[in-house]
N, C-alpha and C positions, 0 to 999 in steps of 0.2 A: 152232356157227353152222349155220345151215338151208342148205337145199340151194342152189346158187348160180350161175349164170351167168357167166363173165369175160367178157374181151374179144375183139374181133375180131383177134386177132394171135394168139391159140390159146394164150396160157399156162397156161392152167386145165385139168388135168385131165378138168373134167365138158364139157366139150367134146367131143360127141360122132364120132368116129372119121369120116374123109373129110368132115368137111363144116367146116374149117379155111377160110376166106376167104382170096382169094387178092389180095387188091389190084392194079390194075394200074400203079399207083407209088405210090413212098414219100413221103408225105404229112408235111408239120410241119405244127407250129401256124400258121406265119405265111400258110400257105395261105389258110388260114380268118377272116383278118384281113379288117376294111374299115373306112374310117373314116366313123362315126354323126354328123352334127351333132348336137349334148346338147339341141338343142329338140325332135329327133323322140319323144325318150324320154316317152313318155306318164307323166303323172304321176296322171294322173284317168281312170276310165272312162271309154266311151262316154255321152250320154244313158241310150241307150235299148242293150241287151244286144246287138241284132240289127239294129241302126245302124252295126255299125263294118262299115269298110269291109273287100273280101276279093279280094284277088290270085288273079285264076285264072290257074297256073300251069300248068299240066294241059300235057308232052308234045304236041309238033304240029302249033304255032302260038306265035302271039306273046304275050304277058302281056296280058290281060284288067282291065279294074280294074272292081269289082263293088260290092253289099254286098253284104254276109253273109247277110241274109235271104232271098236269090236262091240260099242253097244248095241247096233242094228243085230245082229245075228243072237242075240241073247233075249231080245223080244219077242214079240209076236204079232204078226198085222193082223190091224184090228185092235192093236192097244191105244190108245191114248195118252200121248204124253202133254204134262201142265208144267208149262212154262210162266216163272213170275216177270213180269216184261214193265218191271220197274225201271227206272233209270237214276242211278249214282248222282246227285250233285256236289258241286265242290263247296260243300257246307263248312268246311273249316275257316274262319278266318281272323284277323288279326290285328289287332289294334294297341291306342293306350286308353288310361282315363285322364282325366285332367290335370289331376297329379304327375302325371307321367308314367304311372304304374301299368307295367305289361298287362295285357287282358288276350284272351282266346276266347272265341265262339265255336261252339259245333251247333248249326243250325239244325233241330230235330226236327221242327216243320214248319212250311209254311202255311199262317192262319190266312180264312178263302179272302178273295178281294175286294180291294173300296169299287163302288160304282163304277169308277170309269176304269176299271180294270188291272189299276196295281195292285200288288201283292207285298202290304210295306212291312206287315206283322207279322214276326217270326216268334218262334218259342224255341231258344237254345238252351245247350248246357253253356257253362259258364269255368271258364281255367282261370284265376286271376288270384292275386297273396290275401286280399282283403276284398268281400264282395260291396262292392258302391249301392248305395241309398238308391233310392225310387230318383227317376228324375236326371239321372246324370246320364252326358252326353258321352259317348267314347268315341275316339276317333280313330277310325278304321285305315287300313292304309291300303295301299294295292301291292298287286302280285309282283308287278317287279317295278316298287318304290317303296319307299321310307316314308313317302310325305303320303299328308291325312289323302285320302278319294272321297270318303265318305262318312257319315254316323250314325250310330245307335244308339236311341237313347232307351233307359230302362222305363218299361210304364209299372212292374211288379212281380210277381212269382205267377208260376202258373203248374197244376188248373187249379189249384186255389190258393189261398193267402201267403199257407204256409207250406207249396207244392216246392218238388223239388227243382223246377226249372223256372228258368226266366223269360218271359214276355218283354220284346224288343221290337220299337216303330221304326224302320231305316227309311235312311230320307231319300231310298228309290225305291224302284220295284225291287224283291228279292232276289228274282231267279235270275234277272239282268248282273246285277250286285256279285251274285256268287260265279256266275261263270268269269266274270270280269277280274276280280279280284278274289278267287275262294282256291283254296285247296282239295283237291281230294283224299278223301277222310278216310285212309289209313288205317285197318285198326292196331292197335295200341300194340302190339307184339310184332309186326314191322317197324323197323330198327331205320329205315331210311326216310330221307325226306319224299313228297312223293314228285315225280318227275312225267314225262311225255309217256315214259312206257305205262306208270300206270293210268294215265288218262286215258290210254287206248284197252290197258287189259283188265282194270281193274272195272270194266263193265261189260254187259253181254250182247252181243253182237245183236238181238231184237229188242233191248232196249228202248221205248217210247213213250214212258209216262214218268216224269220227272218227280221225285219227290222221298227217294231211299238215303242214307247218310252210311249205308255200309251193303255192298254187292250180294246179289241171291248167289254163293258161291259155288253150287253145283252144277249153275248154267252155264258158267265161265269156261267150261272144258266143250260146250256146245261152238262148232264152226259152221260154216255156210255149209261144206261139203258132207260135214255129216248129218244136216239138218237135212240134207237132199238124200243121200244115204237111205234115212228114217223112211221118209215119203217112200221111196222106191220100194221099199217093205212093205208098206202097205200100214206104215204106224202113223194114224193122226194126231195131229198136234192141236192146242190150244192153250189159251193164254187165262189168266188172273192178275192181281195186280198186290201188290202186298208192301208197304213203303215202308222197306228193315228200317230201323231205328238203334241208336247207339245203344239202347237197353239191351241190345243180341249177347254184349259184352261184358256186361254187369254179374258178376258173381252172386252166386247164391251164399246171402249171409246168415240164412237160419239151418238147423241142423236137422228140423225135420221139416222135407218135401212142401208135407202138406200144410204147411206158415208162411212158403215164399210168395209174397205178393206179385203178379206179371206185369209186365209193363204194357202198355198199350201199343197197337200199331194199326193204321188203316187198311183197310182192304177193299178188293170187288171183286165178283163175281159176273163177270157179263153175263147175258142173257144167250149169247150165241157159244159161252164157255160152259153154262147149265146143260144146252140143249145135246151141245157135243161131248157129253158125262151119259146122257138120255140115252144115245144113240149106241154111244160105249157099249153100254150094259145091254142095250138092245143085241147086239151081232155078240154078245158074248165077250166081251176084249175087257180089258183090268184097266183101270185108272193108274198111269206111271206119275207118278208129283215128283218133278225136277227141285228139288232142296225143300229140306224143313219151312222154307218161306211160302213157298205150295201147300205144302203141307195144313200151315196153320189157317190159310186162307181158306180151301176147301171143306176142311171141316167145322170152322166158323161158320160157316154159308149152310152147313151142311143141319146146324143145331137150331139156330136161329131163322130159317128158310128168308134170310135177310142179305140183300146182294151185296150191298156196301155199308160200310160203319168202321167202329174201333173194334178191334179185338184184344182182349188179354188172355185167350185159351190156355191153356198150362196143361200139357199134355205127357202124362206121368204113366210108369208102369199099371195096367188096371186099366188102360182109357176104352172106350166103347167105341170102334173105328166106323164108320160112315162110309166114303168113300175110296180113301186110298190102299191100292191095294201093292203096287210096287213105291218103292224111292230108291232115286238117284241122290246121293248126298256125300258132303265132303267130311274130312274125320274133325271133331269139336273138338274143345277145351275143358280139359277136366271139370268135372261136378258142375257144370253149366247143364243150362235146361235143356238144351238142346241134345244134351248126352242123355236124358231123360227121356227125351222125344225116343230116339232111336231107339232105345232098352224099348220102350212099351210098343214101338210097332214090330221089330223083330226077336224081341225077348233077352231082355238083361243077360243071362248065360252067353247067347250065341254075341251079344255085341262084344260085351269084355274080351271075349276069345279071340274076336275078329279084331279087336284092337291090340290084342298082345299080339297077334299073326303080323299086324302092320308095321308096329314098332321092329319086329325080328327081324322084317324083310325091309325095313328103313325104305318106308311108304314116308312122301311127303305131306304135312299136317298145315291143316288151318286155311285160311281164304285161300290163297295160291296154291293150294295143296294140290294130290292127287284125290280121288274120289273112291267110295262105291256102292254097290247093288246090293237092297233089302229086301226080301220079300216081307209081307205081313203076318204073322205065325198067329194062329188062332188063340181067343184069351184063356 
């Protein structure tokens, strides 16, 4: 396994010495609770990218309600904004076993390549009534047909014996495979099948590095015209890389905080994204992290002085921040980590409030949602 970040309760060894977070109480899940009426749940983009609306949360005043395309004037040039410039692929796909038995893949990654350059090993979740023995062939179908395309066969669980995902050799390249015959992977609280709109929206318009199974969703309200916008301020941009993984979705099943296990996700850090952090802090300007996917990238990179690997950071009320100093981000899912992120970089009190403000003003929630502005409140 690559190099790794845990959590904010210090169980991880690479957790570097004196800089343990110290929470200033002990935190469950239910904390993190609120109840969502199921029609804020955006099912459908905005129109228009930089149309949805944006909650200016920002320390020092009262909730603001914005759009989004009013974020240029709410910055400052000379900041830096960190863009995750992953790219969505259509990991879902769809098959039987031999049997006959229905089976579903979600591809969470693909392992690196054979010699001459495929990419046939993949490590999915696994949908199916009965899980199949080592060794069985599924046969996959395509996107628009019934009959077999292709196969998967199982080589084992993964990353160990008795891990919770499955290790699968497809008898092509992956990323050939999934754009051909894959879905785009949805998450589970969108109610539709997915269609052409979300192939175009359910990804961010800089998009370049293949390898995420669920969108950095704060970028998504990012367009061309406001990306030019930014520039004319005088706001720089730069990129990281962070490959979401379906674990974004995965409920927290223990009651307290400091026992949920994180999942893993890859990351990097360029050298030309370190250098434009250097130069940040040089002229004075605040580090902006466009979505919690930023977020966990940056300060992985930030503990570890390591540019790329796995991360499982877990970043809880008490966390020790490094460098992010604004977020742009969209509203989460109850008692999810990510609602956790947010409390610990803008302070538990000020999030709740800012979530009951959004619910009142029937703010739209979740990946297609509306978005918004945090500043970092001191620990």
């Amino acid at each position: 396994m690559p190099t790794s970040v845990s959590d904010a309760s210090a169980r991880d060894a690479n957790w570097p010495a004196g800089q343990t977070p110290s929470p200033a109480r002990s935190f469950t899940v239910g904390d993190f609770d609120f109840e969502l009426p199921p029609e804020l749940i955006a099912q459908h983009p905005a129109a228009e990218r930089s149309a949805s609306r944006l909650l200016d949360g920002r320390a020092g005043g009262s909730p603001v309600d914005r759009i989004f395309r009013e974020l240029p004037d709410l910055l400052q040039p000379g900041d830096l904004l960190v863009f995750n410039d992953t790219q969505v692929v259509k990991a879902r796909l769809y098959g039987e076993k031999p049997t006959g038995g229905k089976v579903e893949l979600l591809i969470e990654r693909v392992l690196p390549g054979e010699a001459h350059g495929l990419n046939r090993e993949v490590v999915a979740h696994v949908k199916v009534s009965k899980k199949p023995p080592v060794g069985t062939v599924l046969n996959m179908v395509g996107s628009a047909s019934a009959e077999p395309a292709f196969t998967a066969t199982l080589l084992g669980r993964w990353p160990t014996e008795d891990g919770p995902l499955f290790r699968f050799a497809l008898s092509d390249d992956a990323y050939t495979l999934m754009e051909l015959h894959g879905h785009v992977p949805l998450p589970p609280y969108i109610e539709h099948a997915d269609d052409a709109e979300d192939e175009r929206r359910y990804q961010t318009v800089f998009a370049r590095t293949p390898g995420a199974v669920a969108a950095p969703t704060a970028a998504l309200h990012f367009d061309e015209g406001l990306l030019a916008a930014l520039q004319a301020r005088g706001i720089h941009q730069a990129h990281v890389t962070l490959h979401v993984g379906a674990g974004t979705f995965q409920p927290v099943k223990v009651d307290r905080i400091a026992d949920h296990h994180m999942h893993f996700e890859r990351y990097e850090v360029s050298a030309a994204t370190q250098q434009a952090i250097a130069d940040c802090r040089a002229r004075g300007g605040r580090v902006v992290a466009v979505g919690t996917t930023s977020v966990r990238a940056l300060e992985s990179w930030a503990r570890t002085e390591t540019a790329q690997g796995d991360t499982n950071i877990f970043i809880t009320p008490g966390f020790d921040w490094r460098v992010v100093d604004v977020l742009v981000t969209n509203f989460h899912l109850p008692k999810s980590t990510l609602m956790m992120l947010v409390s610990a970089f803008a302070g538990y009190d000020h999030v709740m409030a800012l979530y009951r403000h959004a619910i009142a003003q029937r703010y739209r929630f979740f990946s297609y949602g509306d978005a918004m502005l945090l500043q970092r409140t001191a620990p």
